[in-house]
Structure formats: structure tokens, C-alpha cells
C-alpha positions in Angstrom: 3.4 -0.4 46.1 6.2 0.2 43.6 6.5 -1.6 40.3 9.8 -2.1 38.6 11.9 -4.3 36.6 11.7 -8.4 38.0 15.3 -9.2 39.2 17.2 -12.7 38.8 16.5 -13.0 42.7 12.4 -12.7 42.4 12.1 -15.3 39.8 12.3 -18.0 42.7 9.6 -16.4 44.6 7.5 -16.0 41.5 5.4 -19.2 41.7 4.1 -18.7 44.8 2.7 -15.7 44.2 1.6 -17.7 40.9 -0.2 -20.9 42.9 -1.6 -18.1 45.3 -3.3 -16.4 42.9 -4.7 -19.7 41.0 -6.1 -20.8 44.4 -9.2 -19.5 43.1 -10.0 -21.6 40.4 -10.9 -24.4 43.0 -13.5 -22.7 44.4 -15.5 -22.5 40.9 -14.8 -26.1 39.4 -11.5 -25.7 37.8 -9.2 -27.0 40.0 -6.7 -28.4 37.5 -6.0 -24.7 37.1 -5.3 -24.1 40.9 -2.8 -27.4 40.4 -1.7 -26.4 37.1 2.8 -27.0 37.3 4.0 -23.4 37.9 6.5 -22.1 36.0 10.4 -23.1 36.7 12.5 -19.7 37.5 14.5 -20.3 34.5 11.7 -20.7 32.3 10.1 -16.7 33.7 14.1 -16.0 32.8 13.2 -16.4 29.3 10.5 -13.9 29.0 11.9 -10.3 27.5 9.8 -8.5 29.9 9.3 -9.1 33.3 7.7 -6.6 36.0 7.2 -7.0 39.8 4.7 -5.1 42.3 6.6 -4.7 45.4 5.3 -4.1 49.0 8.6 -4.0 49.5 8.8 -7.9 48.7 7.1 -9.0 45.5 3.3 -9.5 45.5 1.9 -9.7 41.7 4.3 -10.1 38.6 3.5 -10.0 34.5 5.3 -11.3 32.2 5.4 -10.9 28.2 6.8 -11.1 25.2 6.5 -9.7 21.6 4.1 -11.8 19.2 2.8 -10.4 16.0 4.0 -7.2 16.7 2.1 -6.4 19.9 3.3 -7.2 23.3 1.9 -10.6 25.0 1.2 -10.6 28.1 1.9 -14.4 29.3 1.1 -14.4 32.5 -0.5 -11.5 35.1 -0.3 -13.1 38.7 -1.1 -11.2 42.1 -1.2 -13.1 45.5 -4.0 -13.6 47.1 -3.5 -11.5 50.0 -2.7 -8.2 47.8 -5.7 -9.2 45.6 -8.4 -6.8 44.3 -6.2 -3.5 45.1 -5.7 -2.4 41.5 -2.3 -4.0 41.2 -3.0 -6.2 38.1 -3.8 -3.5 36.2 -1.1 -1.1 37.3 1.0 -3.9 35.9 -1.2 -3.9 32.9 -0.4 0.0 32.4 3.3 -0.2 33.0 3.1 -3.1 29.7 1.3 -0.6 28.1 4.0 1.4 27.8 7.0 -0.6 26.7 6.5 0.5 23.4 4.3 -1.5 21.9 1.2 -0.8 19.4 -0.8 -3.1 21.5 -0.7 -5.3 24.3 -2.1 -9.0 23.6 -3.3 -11.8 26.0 -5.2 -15.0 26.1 -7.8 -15.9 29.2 -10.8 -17.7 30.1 -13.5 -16.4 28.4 -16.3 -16.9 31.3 -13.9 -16.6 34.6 -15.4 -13.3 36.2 -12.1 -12.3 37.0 -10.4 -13.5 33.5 -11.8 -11.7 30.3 -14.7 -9.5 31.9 -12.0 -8.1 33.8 -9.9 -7.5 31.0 -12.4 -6.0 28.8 -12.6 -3.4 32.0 -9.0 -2.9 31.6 -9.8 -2.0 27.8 -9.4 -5.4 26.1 -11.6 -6.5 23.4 -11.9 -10.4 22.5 -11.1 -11.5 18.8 -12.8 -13.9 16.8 -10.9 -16.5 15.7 -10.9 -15.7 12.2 -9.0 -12.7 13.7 -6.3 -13.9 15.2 -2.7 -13.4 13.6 -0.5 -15.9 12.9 1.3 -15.9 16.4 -1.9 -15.7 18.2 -3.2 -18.8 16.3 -0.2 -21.0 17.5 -0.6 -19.9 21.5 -4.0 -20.9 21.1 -3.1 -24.3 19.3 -0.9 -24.9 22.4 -3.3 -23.8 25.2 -5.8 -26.5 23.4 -3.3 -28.9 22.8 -2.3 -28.6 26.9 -6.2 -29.0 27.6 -6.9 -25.4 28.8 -10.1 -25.2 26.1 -11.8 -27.8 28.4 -13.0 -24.1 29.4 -13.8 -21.5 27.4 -10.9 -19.7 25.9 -10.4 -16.1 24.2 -7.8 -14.2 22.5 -8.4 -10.6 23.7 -6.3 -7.1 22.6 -5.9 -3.6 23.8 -4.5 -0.3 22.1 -1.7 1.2 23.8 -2.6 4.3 25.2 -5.7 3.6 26.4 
């Protein structure tokens, strides 16, 4: 597996590996996530940082963008079939190091593979009274789209670690 830069061309093939890897969702009662609308090509286009695992075609993606200073990671997607191989957290690392002083995210709080996994990966989850500015209005929007049906946390990691 080799991780690099996403290309123009992988962006149409990125929502498959997306609805793969929501599949599941259905099998523990959330399967509005599983049938959540994937994201349009041209709307992972506008992300700043984009990264593919390739096998040699793409199998996992993370995208991200800078929000209060620290590097959000938007989505972290890996298909089904190259699940549970240590991909999304080589993606993870390969964030880590774009600079950053942190890397940011927002997940289910109580999805086994959601924040406990992230806290494995060296995440911690914020309080609310904790959350900067930027973190406060991509949690006003997950809300407002209904995702806090479910428990939802903010979560943060130092680079470096």
C-alpha cells in the first residue's frame, strides 16, 4: 500500500470507497449514516488536503482542511474490503505531518470504530466549553444536518505523537 497525494482522476472514485465504508452503520442501527448523500467530486476538490491509500487503485482517502489553526480532518474513509489493515491510521500519520500543531476531527462519540478508535490513534475528546471558534460552527452544522441524533464529539491530537 502506498499513500500519496489524491489526483483530479480519484475524486470520481472517492464515494465508493466512501458508501463502502459507511455500510457499517446499518448493521448497528444507524442506517441513515450508511445512506447518508456522498460527497460530489467537486465538492472533495475543495478540500486543501487530500490523500489516497493505493493498492495500486485507491482503497481509503482523508481529507482536511485548516480550522483554528490545527488541521481537520473531514473525512477518513477505507473500503470495506481493505478494512481493519492499519490504513486509516497510516492516513492519520501522513496528516500528521503536513505541518500542523495539531490535527482535529469530529466523530461519533459511542461507534466502536469512531472515537474509541481515535483515542487509540492518540485523540482526546473536548468538552464543549472547549471547543474553538471553528470547531463550534462544524459542530452547529453536524447538529443542524441531524448527525447529533447520535452522540457526537470533537476530539484532538498533538502532532508528533
Amino acid at each position: 500500500m502506498r499513500i500519496r497525494a489524491a489526483t483530479a482522476a480519484d475524486l470520481t472514485v472517492l464515494p465508493d470507497i466512501e458508501r463502502s465504508a459507511g455500510e457499517c452503520f446499518r448493521d448497528i442501527g444507524m442506517p441513515e449514516i450508511a445512506d447518508d448523500d456522498l460527497p460530489a467530486p467537486e465538492d472533495l476538490a475543495g478540500y486543501p488536503f487530500a490523500w489516497v491509500a493505493v493498492e495500486p487503485e485507491p482503497v481509503a482517502y482523508l481529507v482536511a482542511a485548516p480550522v483554528d489553526g490545527c488541521l481537520h480532518i473531514e473525512q477518513v474513509s477505507v473500503h470495506a474490503a481493505a478494512a481493519r489493515r492499519g490504513i486509516g491510521r497510516a492516513l492519520i500519520e501522513v496528516a500528521g505531518r503536513a505541518g500542523f500543531p495539531a490535527l482535529t476531527l469530529t466523530t461519533f462519540a459511542e461507534v466502536p470504530w469512531n472515537a474509541p478508535y481515535y483515542e487509540r490513534c492518540g485523540f482526546v475528546r473536548l468538552a464543549p466549553e472547549e471547543l474553538p471558534p471553528g470547531l463550534r460552527r462544524i459542530r452547529a452544522a453536524e447538529a443542524a444536518r441531524g448527525l447529533d441524533r447520535w452522540p457526537r464529539v470533537a476530539m484532538r491530537r498533538p502532532c508528533g505523537t
